[in-house]
ROBARO-905394 format. One record per residue (C-alpha): x negated, y, z negated; residue in three letters; residue number from 0. Coordinates in steps of 0.05 Angstrom, whole numbers, plus 5000, padded with zeros to 4 digits. Layout:
N
(node (X Y Z) "ALA" NUM)
...
END
This chain:
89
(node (8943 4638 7340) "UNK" 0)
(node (8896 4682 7300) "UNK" 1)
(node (8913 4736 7246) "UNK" 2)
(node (8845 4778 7243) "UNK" 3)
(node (8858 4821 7183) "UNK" 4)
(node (8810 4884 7176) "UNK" 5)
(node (8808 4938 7110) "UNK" 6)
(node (8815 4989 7168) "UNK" 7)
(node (8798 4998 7234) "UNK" 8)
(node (8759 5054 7243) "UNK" 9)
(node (8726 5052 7312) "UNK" 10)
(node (8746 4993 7326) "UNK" 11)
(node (8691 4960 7356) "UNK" 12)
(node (8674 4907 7315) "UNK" 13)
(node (8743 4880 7311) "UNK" 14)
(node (8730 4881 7393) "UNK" 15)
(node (8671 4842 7390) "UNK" 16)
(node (8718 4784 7346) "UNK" 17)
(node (8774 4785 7394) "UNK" 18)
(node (8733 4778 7454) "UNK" 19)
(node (8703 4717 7411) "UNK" 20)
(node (8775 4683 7395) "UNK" 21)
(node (8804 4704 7460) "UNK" 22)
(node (8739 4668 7494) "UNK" 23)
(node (8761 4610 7455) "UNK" 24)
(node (8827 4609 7474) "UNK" 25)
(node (8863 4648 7419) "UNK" 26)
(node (8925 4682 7413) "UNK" 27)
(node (8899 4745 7374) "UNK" 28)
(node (8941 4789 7329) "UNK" 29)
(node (8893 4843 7294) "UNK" 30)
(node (8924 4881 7240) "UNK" 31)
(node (8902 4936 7188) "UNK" 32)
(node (8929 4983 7138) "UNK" 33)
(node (8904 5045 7173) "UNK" 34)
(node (8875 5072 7227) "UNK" 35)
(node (8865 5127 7280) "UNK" 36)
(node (8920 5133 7338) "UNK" 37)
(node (8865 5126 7383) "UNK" 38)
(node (8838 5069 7358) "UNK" 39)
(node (8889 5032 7353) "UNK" 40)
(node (8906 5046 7433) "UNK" 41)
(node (8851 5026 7451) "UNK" 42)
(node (8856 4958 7408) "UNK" 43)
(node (8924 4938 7442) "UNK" 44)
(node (8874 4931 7506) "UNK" 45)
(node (8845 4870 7476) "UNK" 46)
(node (8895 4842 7419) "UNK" 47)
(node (8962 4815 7440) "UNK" 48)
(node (8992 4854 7387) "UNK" 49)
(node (8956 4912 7342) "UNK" 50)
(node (8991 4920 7269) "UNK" 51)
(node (8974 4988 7235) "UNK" 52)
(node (9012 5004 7173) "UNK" 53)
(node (8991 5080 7172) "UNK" 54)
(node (8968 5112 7239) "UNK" 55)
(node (8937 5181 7227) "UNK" 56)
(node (8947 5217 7284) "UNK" 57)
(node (8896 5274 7285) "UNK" 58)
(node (8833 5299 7236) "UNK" 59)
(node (8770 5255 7212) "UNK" 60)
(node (8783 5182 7194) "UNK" 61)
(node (8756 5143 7142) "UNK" 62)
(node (8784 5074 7111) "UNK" 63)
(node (8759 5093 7041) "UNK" 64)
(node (8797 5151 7040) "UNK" 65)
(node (8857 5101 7040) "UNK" 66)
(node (8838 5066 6976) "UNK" 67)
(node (8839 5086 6909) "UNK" 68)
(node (8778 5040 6901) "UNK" 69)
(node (8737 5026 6956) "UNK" 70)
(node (8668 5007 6929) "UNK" 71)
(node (8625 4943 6949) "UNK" 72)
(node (8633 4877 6913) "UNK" 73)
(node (8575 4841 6882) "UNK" 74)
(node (8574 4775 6910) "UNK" 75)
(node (8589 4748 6838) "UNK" 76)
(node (8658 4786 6849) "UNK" 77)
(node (8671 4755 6909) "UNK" 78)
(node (8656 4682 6885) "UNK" 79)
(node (8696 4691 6828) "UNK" 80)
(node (8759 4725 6866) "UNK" 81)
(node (8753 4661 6913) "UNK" 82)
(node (8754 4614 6849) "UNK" 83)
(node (8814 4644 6824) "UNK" 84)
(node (8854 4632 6895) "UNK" 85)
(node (8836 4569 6897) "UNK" 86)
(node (8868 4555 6826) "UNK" 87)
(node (8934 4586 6854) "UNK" 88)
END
């Protein structure tokens, strides 16, 4: 069983491309987010075995960042010292 946990799925595609990849390998797949388009996430429960979407919008333009209050890239300096501090937990 696999959780694949994405910031958002917007079109959906590349989370796609991993399921096929864990489903290839014999994976159970759960794919969840907290947002996305209705659509999206339809066409997501074609692939996953289950699709978990805290906040569906249901019509307008979609973007994940507009879900965040902040949504800017990490530094990779960030990122190796956010992984440091989990594994002192």
């Amino acid at each position: 069983r696999v959780l694949l946990v994405d910031d958002g799925f917007a079109s959906g595609y590349t989370a796609i491309a991993a399921i096929e990849l864990l489903k290839k390998k014999g994976a159970v797949v759960y794919a969840a987010a907290p947002c996305s388009p209705s659509d999206t996430v339809n066409l997501l429960k074609k692939y996953a075995d289950e699709v978990i979407v805290i906040q569906v919008q249901r019509f307008g333009a979609f973007a994940v960042a507009s879900y965040y209050e902040d949504f800017r890239d990490l530094t990779d300096e960030e990122v190796i010292e956010s992984l440091k501090e989990v594994e002192n937990l």
